[in-house]
C-alpha positions as CSV (number, residue, x, y, z in Angstrom):
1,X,-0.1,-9.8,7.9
2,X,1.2,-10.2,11.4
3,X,3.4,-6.7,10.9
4,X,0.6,-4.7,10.2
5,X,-1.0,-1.7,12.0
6,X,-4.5,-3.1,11.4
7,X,-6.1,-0.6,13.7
8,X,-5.1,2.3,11.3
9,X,-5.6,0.4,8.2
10,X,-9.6,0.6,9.2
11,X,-9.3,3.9,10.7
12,X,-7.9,4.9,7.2
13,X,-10.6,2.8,5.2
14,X,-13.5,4.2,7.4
15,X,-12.3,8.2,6.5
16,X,-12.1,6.7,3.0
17,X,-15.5,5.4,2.8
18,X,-14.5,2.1,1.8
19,X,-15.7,-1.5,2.8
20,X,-13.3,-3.0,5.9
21,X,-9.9,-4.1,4.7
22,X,-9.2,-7.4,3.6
23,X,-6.3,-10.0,4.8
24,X,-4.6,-11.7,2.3
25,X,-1.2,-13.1,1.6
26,X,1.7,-12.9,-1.2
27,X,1.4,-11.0,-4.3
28,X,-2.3,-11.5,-4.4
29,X,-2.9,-7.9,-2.3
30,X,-1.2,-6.2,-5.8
31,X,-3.4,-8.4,-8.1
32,X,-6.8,-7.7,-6.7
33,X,-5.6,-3.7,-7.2
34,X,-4.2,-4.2,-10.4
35,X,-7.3,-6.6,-11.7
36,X,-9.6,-3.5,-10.3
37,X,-10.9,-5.5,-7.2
38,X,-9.9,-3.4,-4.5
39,X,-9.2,0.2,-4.9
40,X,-6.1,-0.3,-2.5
41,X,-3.6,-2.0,-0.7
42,X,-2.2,-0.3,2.4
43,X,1.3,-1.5,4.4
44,X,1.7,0.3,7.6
45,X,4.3,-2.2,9.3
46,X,7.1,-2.1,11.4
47,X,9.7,-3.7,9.2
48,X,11.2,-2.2,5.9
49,X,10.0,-4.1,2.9
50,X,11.8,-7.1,1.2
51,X,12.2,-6.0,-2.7
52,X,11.4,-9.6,-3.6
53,X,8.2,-8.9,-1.9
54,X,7.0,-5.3,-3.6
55,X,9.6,-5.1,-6.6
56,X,6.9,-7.4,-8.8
57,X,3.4,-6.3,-7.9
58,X,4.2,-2.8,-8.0
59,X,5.5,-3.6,-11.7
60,X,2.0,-5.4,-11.6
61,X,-0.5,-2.3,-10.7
62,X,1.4,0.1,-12.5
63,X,1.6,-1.3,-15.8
64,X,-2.3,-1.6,-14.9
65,X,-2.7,2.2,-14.6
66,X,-2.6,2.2,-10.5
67,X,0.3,3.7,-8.4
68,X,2.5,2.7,-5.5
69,X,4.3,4.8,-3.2
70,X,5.5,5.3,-0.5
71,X,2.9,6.2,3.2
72,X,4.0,10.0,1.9
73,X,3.7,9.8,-1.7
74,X,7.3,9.3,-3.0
75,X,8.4,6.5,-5.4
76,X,9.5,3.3,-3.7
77,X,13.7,3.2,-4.5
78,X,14.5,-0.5,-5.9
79,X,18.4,-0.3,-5.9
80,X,19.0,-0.4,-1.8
81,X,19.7,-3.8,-2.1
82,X,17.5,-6.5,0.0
83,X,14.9,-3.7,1.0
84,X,12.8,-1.0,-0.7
85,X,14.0,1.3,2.5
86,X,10.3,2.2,3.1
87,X,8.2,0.3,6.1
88,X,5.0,2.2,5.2
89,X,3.6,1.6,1.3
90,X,0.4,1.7,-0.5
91,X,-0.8,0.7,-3.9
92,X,-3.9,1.8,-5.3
93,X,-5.8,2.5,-8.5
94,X,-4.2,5.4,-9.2
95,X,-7.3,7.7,-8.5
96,X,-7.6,7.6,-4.9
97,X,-4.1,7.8,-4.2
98,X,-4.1,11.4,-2.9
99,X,-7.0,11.1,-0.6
100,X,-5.3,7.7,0.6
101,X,-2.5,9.9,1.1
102,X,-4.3,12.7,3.1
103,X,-5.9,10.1,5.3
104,X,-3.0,8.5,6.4
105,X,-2.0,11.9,7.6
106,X,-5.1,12.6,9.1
107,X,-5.4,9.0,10.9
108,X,-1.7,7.1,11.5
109,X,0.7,10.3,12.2
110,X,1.1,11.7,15.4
């Protein structure tokens, strides 16, 4: 996406040891998690995220057994209205979300 930090998102995927990230559009990012291929979906952008975009495939992967959160591990909030108040999100399988976590840390905070 044009509102991505695509630098980090390798940065991140390199400490992770997985392959280079992927580009893809719509609710097809959550559907390749949630079908089990790709361990994770990373948002680092600049502009909080639309509900109508996150709100379904985060039903999606967690119903699948995965988790999304927020670039520090909290639950996304889905009553703010038109945004889920977060710029920075991440969806994964569920069991490299804390090292996904720790990585971020490591590689996109100052």
């Amino acid at each position: 996406s044009a509102h991505s930090s695509h630098g980090a998102h390798s940065q991140i995927a390199e400490r992770l040891k997985l392959q280079p990230p992927l580009r893809m559009d719509s609710q097809c990012k959550f559907g390749v998690v949630a079908r089990g291929q790709a361990s994770l979906y990373l948002r680092l952008s600049d502009r909080e995220q639309k509900i109508w975009d996150i709100a379904p495939g985060t039903l999606v992967v967690e119903e699948a057994g995965g988790q999304v959160s927020d670039s520090e591990g909290r639950p996304l909030c889905f009553s703010l209205g038109r945004t889920v108040g977060v710029r920075e999100l991440l969806a994964s399988n569920g069991t490299i979300h804390g090292q996904t976590l720790e990585a971020i840390a490591a590689c996109h905070r100052p």
